[in-house]
Short mmCIF file of the C-alpha atoms (twelve columns), coordinates in Angstrom:
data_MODEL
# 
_entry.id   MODEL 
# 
loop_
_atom_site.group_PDB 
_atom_site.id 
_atom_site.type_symbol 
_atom_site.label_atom_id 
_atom_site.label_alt_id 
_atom_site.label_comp_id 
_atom_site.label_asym_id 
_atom_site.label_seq_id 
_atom_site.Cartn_x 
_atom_site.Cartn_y 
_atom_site.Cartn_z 
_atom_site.pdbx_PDB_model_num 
ATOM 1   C CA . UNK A 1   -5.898  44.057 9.677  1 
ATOM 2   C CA . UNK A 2   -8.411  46.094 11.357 1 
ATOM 3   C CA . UNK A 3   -9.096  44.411 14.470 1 
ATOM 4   C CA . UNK A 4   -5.083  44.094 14.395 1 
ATOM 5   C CA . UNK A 5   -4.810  47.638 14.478 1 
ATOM 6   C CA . UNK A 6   -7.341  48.168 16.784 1 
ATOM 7   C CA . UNK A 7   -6.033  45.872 19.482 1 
ATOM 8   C CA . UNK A 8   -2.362  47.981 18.733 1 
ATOM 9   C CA . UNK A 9   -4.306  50.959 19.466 1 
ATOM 10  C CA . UNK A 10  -6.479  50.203 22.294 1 
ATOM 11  C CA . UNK A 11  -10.179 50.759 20.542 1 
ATOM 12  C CA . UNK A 12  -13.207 49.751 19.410 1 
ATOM 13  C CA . UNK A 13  -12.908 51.447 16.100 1 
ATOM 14  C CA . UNK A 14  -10.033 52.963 13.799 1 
ATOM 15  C CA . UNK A 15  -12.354 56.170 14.046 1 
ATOM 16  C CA . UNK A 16  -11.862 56.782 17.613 1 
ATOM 17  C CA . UNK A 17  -8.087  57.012 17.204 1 
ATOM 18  C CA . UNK A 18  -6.305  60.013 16.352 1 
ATOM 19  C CA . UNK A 19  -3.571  60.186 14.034 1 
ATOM 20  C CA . UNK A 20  -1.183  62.162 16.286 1 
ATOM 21  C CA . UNK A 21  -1.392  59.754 18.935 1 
ATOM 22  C CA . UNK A 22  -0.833  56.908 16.100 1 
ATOM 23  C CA . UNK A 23  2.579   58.786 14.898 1 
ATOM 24  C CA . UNK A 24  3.487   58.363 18.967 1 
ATOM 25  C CA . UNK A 25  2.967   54.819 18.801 1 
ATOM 26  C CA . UNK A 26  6.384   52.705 20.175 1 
ATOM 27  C CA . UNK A 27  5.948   49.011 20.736 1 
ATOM 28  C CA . UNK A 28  8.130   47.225 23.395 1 
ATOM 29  C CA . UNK A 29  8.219   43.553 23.319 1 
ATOM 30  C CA . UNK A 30  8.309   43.465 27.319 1 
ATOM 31  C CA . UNK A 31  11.797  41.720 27.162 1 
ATOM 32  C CA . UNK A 32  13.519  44.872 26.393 1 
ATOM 33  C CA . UNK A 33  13.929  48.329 28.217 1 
ATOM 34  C CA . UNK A 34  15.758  50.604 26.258 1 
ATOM 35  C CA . UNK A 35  17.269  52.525 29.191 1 
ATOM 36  C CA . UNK A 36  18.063  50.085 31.013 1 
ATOM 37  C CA . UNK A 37  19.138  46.960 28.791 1 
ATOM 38  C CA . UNK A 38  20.482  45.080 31.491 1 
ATOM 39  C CA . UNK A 39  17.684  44.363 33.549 1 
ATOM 40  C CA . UNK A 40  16.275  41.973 31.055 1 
ATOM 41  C CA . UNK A 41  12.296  42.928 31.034 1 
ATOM 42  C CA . UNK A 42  9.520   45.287 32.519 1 
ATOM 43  C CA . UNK A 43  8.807   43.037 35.417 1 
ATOM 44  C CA . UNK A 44  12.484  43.332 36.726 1 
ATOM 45  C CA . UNK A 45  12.798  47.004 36.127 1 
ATOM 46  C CA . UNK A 46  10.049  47.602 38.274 1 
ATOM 47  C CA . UNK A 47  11.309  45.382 41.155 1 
ATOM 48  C CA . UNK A 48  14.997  47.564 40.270 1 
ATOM 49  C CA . UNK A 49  12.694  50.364 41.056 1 
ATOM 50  C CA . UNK A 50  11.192  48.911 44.135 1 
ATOM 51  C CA . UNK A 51  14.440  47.444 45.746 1 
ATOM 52  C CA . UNK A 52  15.174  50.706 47.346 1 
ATOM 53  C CA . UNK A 53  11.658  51.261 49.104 1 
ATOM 54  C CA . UNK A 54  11.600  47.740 49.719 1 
ATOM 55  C CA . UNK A 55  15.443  47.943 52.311 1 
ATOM 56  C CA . UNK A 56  13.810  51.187 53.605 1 
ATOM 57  C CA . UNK A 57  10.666  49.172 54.441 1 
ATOM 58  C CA . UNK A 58  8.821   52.219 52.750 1 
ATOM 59  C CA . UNK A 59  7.138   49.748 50.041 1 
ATOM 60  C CA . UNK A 60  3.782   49.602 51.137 1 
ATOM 61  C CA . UNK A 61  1.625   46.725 49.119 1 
ATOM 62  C CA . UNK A 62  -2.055  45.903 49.682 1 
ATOM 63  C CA . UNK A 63  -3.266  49.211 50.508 1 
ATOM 64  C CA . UNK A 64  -5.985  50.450 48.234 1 
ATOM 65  C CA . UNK A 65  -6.564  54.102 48.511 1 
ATOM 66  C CA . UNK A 66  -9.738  56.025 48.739 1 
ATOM 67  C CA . UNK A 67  -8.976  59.993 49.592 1 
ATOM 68  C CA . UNK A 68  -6.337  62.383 49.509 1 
ATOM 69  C CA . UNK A 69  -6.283  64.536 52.341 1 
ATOM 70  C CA . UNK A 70  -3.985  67.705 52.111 1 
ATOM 71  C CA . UNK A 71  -3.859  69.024 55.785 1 
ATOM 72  C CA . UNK A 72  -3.484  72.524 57.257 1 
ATOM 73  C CA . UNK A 73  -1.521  74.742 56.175 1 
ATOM 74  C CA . UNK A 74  -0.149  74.800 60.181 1 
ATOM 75  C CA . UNK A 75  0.611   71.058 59.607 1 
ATOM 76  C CA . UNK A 76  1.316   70.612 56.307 1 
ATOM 77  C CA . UNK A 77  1.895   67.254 54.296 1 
ATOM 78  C CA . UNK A 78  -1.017  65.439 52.982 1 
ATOM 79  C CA . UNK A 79  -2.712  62.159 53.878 1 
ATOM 80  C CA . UNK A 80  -3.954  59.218 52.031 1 
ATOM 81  C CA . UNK A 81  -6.793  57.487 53.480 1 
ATOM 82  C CA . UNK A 82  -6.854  53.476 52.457 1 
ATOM 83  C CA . UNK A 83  -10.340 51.288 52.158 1 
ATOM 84  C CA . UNK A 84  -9.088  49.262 55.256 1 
ATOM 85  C CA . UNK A 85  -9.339  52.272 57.383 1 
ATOM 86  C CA . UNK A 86  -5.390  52.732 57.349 1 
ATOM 87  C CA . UNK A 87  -3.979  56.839 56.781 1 
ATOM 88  C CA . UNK A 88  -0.404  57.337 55.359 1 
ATOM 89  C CA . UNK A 89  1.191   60.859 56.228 1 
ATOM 90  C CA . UNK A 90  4.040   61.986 54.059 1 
ATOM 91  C CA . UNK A 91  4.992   65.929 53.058 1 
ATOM 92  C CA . UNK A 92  3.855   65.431 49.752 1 
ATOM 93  C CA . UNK A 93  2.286   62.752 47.287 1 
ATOM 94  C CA . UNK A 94  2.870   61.828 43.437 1 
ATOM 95  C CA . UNK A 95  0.250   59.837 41.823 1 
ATOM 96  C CA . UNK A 96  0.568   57.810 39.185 1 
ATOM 97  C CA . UNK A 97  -2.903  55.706 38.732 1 
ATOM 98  C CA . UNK A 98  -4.820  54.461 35.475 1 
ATOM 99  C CA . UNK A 99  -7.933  56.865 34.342 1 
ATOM 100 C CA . UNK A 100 -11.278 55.138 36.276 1 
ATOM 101 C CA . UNK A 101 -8.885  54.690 39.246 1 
ATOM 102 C CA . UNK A 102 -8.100  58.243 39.637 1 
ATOM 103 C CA . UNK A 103 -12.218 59.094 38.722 1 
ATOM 104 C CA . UNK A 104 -12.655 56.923 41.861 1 
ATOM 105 C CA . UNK A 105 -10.362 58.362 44.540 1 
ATOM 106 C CA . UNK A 106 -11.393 61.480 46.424 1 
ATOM 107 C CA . UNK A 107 -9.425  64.399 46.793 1 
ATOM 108 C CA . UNK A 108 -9.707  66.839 50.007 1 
ATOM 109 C CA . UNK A 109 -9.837  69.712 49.344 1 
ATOM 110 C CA . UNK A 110 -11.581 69.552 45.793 1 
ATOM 111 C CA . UNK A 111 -8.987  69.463 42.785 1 
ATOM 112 C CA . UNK A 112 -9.432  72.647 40.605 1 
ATOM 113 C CA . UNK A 113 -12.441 72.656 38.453 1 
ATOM 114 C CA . UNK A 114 -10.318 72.571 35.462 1 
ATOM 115 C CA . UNK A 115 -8.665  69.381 36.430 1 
ATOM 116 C CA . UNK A 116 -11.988 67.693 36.894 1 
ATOM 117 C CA . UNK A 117 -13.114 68.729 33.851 1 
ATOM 118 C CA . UNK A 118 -10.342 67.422 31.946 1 
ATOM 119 C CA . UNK A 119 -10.836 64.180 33.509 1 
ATOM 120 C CA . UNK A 120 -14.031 63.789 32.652 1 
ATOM 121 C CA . UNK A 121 -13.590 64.203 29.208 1 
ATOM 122 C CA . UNK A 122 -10.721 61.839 29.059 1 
ATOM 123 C CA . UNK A 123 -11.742 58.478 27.086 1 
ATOM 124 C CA . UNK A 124 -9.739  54.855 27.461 1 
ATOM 125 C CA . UNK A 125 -10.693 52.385 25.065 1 
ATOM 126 C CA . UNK A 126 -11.365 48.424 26.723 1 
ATOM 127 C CA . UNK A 127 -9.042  45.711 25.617 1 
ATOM 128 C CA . UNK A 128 -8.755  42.543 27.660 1 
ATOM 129 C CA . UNK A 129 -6.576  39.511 26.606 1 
ATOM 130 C CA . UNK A 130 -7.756  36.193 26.010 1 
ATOM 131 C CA . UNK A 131 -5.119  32.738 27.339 1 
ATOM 132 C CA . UNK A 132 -6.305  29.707 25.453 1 
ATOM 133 C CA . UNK A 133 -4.934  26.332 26.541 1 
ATOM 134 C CA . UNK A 134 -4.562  23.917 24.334 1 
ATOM 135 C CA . UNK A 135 -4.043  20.377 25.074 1 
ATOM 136 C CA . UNK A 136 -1.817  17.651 22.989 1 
ATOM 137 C CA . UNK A 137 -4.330  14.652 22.328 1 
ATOM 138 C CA . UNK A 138 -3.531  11.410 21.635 1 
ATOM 139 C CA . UNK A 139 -3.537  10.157 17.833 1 
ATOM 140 C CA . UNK A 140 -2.806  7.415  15.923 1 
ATOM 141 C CA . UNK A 141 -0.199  5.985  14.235 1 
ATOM 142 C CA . UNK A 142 -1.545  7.232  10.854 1 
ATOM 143 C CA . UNK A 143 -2.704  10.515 12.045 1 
ATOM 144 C CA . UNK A 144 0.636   10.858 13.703 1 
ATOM 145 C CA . UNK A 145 2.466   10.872 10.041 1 
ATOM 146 C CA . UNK A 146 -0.176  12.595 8.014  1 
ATOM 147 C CA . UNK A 147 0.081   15.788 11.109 1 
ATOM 148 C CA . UNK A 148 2.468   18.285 11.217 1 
ATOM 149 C CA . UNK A 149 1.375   20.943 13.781 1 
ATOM 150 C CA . UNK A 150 3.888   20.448 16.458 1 
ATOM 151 C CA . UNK A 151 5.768   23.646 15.814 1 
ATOM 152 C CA . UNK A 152 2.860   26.472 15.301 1 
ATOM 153 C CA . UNK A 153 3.466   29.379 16.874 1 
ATOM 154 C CA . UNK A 154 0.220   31.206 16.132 1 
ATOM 155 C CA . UNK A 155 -3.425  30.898 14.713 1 
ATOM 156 C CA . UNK A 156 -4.109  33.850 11.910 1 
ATOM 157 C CA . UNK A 157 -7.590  34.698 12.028 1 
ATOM 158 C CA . UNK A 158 -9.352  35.565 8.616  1 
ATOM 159 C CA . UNK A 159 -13.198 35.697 8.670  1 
ATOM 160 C CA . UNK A 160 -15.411 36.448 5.985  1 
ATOM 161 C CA . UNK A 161 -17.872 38.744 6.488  1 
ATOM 162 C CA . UNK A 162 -20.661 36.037 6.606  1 
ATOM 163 C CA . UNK A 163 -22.585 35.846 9.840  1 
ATOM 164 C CA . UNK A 164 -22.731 32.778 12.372 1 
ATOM 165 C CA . UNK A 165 -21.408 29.493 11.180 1 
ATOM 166 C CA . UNK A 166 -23.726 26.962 9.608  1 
ATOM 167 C CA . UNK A 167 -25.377 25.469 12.599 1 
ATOM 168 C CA . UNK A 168 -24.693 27.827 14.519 1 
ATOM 169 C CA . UNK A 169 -27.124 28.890 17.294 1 
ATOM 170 C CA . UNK A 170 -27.981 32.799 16.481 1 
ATOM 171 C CA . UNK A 171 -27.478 33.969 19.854 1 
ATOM 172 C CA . UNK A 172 -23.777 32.271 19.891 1 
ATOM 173 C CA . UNK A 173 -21.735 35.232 21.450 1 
ATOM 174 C CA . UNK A 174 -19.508 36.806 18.413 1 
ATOM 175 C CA . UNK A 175 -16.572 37.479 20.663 1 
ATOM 176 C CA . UNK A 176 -14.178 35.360 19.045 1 
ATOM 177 C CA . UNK A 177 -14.876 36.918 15.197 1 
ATOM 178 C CA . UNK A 178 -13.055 40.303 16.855 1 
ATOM 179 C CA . UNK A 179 -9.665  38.211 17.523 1 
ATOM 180 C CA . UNK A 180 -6.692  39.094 14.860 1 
ATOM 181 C CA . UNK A 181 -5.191  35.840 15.702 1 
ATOM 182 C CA . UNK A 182 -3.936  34.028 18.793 1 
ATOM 183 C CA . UNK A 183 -0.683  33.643 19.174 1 
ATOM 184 C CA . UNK A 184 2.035   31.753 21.363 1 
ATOM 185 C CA . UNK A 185 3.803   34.128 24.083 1 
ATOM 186 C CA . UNK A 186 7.155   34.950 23.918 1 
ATOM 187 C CA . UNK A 187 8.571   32.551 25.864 1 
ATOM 188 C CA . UNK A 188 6.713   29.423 24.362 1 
ATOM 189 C CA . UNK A 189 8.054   30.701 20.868 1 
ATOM 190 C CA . UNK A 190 11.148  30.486 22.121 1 
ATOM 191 C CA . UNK A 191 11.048  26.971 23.607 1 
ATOM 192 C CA . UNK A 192 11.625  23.496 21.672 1 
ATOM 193 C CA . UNK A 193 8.727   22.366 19.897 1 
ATOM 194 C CA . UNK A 194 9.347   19.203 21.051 1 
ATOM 195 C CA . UNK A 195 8.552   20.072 24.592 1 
ATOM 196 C CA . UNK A 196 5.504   20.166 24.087 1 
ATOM 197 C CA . UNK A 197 4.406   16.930 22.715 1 
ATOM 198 C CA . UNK A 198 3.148   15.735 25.781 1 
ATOM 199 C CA . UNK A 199 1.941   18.690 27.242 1 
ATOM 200 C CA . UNK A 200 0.012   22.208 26.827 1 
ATOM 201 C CA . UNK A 201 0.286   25.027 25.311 1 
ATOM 202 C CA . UNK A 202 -1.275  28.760 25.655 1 
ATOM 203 C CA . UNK A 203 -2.506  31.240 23.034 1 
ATOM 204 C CA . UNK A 204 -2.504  34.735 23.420 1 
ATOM 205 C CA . UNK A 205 -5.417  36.656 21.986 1 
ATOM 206 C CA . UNK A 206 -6.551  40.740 22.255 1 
ATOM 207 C CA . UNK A 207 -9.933  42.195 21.900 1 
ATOM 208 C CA . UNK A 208 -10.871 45.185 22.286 1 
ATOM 209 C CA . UNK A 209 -14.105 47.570 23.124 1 
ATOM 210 C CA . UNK A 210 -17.665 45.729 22.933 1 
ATOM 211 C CA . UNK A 211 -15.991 42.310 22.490 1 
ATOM 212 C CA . UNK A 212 -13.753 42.876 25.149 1 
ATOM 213 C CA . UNK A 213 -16.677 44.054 27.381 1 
ATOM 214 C CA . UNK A 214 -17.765 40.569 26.863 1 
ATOM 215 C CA . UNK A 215 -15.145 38.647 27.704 1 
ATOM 216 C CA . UNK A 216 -14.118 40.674 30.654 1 
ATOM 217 C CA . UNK A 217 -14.383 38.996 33.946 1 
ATOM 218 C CA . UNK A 218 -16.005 35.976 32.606 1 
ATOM 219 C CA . UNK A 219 -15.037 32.006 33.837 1 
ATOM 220 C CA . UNK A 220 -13.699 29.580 31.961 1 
ATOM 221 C CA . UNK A 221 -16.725 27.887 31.990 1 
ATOM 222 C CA . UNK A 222 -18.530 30.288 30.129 1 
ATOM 223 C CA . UNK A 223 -15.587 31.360 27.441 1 
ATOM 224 C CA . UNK A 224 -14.471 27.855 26.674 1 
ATOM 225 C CA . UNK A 225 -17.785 26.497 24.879 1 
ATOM 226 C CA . UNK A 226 -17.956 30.046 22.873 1 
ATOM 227 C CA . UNK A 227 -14.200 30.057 21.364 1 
ATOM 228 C CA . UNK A 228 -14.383 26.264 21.160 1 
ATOM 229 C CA . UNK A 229 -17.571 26.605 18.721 1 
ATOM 230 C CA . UNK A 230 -16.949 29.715 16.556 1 
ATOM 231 C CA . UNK A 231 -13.122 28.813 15.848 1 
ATOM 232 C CA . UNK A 232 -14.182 25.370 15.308 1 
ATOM 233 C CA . UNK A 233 -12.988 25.454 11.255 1 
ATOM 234 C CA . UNK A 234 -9.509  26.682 12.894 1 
ATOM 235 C CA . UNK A 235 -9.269  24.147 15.800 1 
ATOM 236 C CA . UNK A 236 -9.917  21.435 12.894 1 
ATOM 237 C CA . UNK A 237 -6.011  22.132 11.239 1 
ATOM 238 C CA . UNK A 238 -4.500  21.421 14.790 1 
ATOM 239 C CA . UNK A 239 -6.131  17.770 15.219 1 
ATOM 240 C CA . UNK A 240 -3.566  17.067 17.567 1 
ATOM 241 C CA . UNK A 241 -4.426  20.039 20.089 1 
ATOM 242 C CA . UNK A 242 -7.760  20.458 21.737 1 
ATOM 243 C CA . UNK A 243 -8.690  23.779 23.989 1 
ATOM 244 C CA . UNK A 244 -9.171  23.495 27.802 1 
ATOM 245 C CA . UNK A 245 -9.381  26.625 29.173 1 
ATOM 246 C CA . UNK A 246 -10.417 30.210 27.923 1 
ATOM 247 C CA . UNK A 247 -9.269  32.441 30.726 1 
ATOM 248 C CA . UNK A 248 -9.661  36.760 29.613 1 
ATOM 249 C CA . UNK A 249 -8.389  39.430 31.800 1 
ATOM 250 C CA . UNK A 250 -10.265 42.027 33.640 1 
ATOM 251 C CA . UNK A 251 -9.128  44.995 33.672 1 
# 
């Protein structure tokens, strides 16, 4: 329950979290947006939002930006400089970037001291997700009627508080022990079971501060060996599934 609640919460311990922010907490599922029901999921809202820009050919895409320029009073409007050497000039600008992001982009002039210091006090926890693909393998006959896995939906994760598995090498990363659980997205769990009998399926994991640090950015080459080893008790109830592919995000 506590790496649960600390992949809800976005950090690396229950201590870090305060309790107002907790009482704030509202989950969306990322199928539903409650003012607007009818656009079916966050991904279509935002292209709702974008439609406009996009038949006014204002929707610029591609264009990372490095400064903010606010020019002369004579001229007025402010500029945004991009790392491609490209400047956009409108009469004002509203910015709406992630915390390291906005660290990152240079303002011209200076934004007032108290602004800067209350960035640099701001904190973001890491969290990364974790896709494993799992494979349907063949069995036999007997296997076949002794198994009945085809309909999981999701891999509950309860470790003791042992260290590394027997065997175990005692630099194996410990990564995987910080997963709640994996579990099937949305959309799979909606699917037929049956569809995937002869083909793969993907787990969703979350991790969050050091063991997301270690994830983050990291092949397939290097995750699948580690989650394949230290969930090997767990992988052993699914004999008919094998993992493939460990892919985390980086953000």
């Amino acid at each position: 329950m506590q790496a649960y609640q600390c992949a809800v919460d976005g950090c690396a311990d229950l201590a870090e979290q305060g309790v107002q922010a907790y009482a704030n907490y509202d989950e969306g599922d990322g199928r539903n947006v409650a003012s607007q029901p009818q656009l079916g999921g966050f991904g279509a809202a935002m292209e709702a939002l974008a439609a406009p820009l996009r038949e006014a050919r204002a929707l610029q895409l591609g264009k990372a930006a490095s400064a903010v320029r606010w020019r002369e009073a004579g001229g007025g409007g402010v500029c945004v400089e991009c790392e491609d050497g490209s400047v956009l000039r409108a009469q004002a600008v509203c910015l709406a970037l992630p915390l390291l992001p906005l660290r990152a982009l240079r303002f011209e002039p200076e934004l007032p001291e108290r602004t800067r210091t209350a960035l640099s006090q701001q904190a973001l926890g890491q969290v990364e997700k974790v896709y494993v693909t799992l494979k349907r393998v063949a069995q036999s006959v007997d296997d076949e009627a002794e198994c009945d896995d085809d309909g999981f939906a999701s891999l509950q994760l309860l470790w003791t508080a042992s260290g590394a598995p027997a065997g175990a090498a005692h630099a194996q990363p410990r990564w995987p022990r910080r997963l709640y659980g994996l579990h099937q997205s949305a959309h799979e769990a909606r699917g037929d079971a049956a569809a995937h009998r002869d083909a793969t399926l993907t787990l969703v994991g979350w991790l969050t501060g050091k063991a997301a640090a270690e994830v983050s950015g990291r092949p397939s080459s290097e995750l699948l060996p580690e989650i394949a080893t230290e969930l090997a008790p767990f992988w052993a109830q699914l004999p008919r599934w094998a993992p493939i592919s460990c892919v985390a995000t980086c953000w």
